[in-house]
MDAnalysis code that builds the backbone (N, CA, C; Angstrom):
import MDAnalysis as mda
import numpy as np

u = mda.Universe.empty(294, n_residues=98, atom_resindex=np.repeat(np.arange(98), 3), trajectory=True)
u.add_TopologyAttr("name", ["N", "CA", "C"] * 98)
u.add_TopologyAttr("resid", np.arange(1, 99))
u.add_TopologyAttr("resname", ["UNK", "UNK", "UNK", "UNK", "UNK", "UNK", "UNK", "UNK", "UNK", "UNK", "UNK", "UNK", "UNK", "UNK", "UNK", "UNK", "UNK", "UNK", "UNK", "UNK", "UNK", "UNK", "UNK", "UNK", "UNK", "UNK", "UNK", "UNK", "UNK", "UNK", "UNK", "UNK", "UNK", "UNK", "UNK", "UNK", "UNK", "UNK", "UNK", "UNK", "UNK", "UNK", "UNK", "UNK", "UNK", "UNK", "UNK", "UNK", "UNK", "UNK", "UNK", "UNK", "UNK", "UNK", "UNK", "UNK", "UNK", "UNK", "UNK", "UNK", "UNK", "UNK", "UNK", "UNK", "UNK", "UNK", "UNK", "UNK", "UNK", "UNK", "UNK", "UNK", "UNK", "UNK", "UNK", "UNK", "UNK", "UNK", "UNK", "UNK", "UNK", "UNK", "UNK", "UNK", "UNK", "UNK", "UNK", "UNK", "UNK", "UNK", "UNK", "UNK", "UNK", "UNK", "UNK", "UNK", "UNK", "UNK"])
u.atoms.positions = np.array([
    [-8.150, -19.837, 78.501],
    [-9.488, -19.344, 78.808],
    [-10.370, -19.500, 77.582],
    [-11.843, -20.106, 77.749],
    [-12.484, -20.094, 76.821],
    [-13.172, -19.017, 76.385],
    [-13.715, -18.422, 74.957],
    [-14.025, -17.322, 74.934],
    [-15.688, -17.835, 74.114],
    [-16.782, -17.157, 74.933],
    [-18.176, -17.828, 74.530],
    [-18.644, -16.948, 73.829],
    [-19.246, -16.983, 72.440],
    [-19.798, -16.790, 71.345],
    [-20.989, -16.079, 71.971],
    [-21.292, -14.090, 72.388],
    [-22.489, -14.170, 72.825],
    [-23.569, -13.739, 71.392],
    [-24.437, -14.156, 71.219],
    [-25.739, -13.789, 70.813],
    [-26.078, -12.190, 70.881],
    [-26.819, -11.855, 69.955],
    [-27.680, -10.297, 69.861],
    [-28.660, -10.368, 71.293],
    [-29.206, -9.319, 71.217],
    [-30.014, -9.352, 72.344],
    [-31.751, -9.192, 71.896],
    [-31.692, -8.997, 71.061],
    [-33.078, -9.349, 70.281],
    [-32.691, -10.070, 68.655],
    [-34.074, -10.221, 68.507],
    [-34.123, -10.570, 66.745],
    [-33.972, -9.790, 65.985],
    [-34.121, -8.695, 65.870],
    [-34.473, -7.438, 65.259],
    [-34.556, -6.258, 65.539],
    [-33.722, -5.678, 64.764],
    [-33.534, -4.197, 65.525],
    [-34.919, -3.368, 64.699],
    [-35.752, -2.708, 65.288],
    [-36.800, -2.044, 64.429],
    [-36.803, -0.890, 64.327],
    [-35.554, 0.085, 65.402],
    [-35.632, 1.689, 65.292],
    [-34.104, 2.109, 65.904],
    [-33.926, 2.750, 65.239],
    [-32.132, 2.986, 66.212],
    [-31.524, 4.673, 65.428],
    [-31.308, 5.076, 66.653],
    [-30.588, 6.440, 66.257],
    [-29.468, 6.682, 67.050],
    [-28.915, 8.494, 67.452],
    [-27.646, 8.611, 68.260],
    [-28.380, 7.924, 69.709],
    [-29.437, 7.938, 69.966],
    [-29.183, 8.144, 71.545],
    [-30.415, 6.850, 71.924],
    [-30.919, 5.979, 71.246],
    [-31.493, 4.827, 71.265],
    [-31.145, 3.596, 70.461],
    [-31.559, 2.477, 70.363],
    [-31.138, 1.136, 69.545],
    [-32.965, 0.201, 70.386],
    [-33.953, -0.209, 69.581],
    [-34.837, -0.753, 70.102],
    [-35.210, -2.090, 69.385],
    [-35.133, -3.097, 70.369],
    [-35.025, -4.486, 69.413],
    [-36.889, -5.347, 69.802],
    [-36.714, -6.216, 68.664],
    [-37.925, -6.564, 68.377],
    [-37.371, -8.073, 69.251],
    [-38.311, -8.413, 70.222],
    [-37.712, -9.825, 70.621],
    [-40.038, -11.013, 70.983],
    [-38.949, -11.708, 70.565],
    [-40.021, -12.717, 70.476],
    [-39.440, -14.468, 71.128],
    [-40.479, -14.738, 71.772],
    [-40.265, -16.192, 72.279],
    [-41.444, -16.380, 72.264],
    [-41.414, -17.891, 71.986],
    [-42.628, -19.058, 71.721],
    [-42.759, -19.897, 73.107],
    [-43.858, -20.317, 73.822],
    [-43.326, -21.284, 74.895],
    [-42.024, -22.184, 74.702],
    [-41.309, -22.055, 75.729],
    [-40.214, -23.250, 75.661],
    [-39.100, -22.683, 74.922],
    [-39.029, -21.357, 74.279],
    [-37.712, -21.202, 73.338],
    [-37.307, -20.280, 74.286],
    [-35.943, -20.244, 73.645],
    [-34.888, -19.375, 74.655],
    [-33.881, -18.288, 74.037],
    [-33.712, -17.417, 74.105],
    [-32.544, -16.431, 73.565],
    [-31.344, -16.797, 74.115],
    [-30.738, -16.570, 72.855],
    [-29.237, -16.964, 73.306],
    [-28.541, -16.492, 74.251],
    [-27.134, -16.670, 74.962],
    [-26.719, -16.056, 75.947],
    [-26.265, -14.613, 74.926],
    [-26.304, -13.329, 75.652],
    [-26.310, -12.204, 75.651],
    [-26.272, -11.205, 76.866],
    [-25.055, -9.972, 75.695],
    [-24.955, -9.171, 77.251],
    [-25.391, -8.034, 77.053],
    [-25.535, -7.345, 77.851],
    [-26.666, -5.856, 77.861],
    [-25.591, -4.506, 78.102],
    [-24.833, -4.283, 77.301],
    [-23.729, -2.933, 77.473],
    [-24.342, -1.857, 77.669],
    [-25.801, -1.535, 77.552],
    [-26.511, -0.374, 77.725],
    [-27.273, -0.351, 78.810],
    [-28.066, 0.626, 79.826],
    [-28.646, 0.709, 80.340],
    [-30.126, 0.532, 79.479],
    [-31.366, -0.388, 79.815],
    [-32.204, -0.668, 79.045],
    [-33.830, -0.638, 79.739],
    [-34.484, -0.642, 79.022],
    [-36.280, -0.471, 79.210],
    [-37.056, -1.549, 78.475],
    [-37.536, -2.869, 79.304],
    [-38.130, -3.611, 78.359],
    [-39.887, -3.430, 78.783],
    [-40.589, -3.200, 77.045],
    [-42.016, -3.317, 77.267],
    [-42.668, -4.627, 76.984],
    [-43.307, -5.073, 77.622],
    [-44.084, -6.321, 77.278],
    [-44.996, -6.136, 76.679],
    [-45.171, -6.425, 75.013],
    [-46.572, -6.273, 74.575],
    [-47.384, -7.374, 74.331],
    [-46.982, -8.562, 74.907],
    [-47.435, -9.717, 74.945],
    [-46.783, -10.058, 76.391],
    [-47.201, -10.597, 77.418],
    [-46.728, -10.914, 78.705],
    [-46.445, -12.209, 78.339],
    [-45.499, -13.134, 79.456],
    [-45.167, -14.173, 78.861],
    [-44.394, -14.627, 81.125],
    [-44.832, -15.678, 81.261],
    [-43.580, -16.069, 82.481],
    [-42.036, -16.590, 81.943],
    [-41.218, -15.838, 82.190],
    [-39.789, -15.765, 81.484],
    [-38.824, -16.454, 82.972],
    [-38.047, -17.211, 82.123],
    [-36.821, -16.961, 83.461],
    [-35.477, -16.579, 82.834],
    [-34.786, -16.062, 83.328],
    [-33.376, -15.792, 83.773],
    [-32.675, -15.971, 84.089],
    [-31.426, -16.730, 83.204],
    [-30.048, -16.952, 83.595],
    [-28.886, -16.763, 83.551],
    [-28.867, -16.229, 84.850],
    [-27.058, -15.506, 84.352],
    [-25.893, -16.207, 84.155],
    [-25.088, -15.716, 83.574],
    [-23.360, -16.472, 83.278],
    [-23.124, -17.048, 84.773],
    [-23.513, -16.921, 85.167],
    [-22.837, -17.324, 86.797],
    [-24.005, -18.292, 87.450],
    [-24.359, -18.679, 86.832],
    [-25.826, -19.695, 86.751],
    [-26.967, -19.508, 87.788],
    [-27.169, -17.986, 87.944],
    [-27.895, -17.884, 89.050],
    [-29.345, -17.682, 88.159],
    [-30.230, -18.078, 88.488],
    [-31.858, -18.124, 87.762],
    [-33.045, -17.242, 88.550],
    [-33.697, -16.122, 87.938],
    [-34.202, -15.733, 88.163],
    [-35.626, -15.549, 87.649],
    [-36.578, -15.575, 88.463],
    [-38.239, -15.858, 87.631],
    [-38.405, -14.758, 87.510],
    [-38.498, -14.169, 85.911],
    [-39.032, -12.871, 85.561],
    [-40.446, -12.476, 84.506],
    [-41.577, -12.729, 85.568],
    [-42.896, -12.716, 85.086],
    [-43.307, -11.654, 84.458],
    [-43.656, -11.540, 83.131],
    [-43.485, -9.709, 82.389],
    [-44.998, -9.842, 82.226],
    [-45.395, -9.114, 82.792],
    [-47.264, -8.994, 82.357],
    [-47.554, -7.981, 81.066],
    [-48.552, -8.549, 80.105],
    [-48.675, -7.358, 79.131],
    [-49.177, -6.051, 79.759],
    [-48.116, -5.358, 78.659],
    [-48.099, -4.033, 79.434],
    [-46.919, -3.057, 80.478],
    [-46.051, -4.618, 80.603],
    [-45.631, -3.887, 81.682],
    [-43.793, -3.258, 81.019],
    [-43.363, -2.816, 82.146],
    [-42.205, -2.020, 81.840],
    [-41.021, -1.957, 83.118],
    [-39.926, -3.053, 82.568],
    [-39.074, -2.311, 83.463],
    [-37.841, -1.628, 83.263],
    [-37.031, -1.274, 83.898],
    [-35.859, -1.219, 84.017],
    [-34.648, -1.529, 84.292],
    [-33.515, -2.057, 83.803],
    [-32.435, -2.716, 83.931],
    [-31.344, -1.942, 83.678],
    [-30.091, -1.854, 84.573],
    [-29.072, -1.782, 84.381],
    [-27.987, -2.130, 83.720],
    [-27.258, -1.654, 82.857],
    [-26.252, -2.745, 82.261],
    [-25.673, -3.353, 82.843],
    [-24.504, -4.135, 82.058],
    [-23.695, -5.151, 82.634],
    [-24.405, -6.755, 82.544],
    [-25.329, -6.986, 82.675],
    [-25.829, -8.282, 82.743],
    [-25.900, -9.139, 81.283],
    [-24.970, -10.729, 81.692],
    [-24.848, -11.549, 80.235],
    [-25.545, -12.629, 81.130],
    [-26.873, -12.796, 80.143],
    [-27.912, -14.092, 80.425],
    [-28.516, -14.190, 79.540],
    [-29.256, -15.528, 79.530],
    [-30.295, -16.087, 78.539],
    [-31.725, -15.636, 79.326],
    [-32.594, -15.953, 78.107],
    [-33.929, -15.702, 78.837],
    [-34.589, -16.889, 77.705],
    [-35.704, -17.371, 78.944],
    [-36.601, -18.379, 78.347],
    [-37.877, -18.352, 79.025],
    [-38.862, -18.196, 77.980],
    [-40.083, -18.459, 77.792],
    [-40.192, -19.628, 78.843],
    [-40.757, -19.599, 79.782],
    [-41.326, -21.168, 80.521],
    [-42.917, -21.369, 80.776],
    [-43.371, -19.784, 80.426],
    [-45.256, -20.383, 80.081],
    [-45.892, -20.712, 79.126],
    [-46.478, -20.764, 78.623],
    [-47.677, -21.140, 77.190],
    [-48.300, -20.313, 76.685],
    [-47.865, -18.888, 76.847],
    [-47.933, -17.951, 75.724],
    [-46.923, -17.145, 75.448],
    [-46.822, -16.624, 74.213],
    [-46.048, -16.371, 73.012],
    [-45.645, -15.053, 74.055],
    [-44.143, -14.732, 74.031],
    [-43.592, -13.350, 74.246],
    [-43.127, -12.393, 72.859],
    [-44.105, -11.329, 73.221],
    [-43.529, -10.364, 72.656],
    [-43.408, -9.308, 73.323],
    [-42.109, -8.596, 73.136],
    [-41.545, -7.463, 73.950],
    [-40.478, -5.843, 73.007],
    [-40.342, -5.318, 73.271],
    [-39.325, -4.139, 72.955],
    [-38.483, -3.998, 74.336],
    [-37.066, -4.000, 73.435],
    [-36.624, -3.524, 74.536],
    [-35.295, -2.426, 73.902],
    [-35.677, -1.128, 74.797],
    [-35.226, -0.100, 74.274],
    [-33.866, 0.368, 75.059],
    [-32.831, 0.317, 74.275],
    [-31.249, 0.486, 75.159],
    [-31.231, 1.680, 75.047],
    [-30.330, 2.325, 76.002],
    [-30.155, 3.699, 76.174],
    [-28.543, 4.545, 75.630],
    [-28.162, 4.303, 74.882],
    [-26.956, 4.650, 74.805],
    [-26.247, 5.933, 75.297],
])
């Protein structure tokens, strides 16, 4: 069995205590975060909106359009990449719940 090298889930961690961990993540049109998995239940804010897609280990792709401003919620468990596919810059927080 092969064993795949995953990636952080942001660039930068900018605040972290007992009961949070909040990462600084950024994409440029066209760049992509590495594959990564989400062990926490998590909250991502868009402070730059960006059209993103989504791909899971199991190669299923999902269009995830984050408007500035917005906020969702995710469950753990999920290992995917995410990529920038519009023409402006993403910036986001995304705050795990430990």
């Amino acid at each position: 069995m092969t064993t795949t090298e995953l990636g952080p889930v942001g660039q930068e961690i900018v605040f972290e205590n007992d009961r949070v961990r909040v990462w600084h993540i950024r994409l440029e049109p066209g760049e992509r975060q590495p594959l990564h998995r989400h062990d926490h239940p998590y909250l991502v804010v868009a402070v730059q909106g960006a059209k993103n897609v989504v791909q899971t280990v199991d190669g299923e792709r999902i269009d995830a359009d984050e408007p500035t401003g917005g906020v969702v919620f995710r469950e753990p468990g999920a290992t995917h990449t995410l990529t920038n596919v519009g023409d402006t810059t993403y910036l986001a927080r995304l705050v795990e719940l430990k």
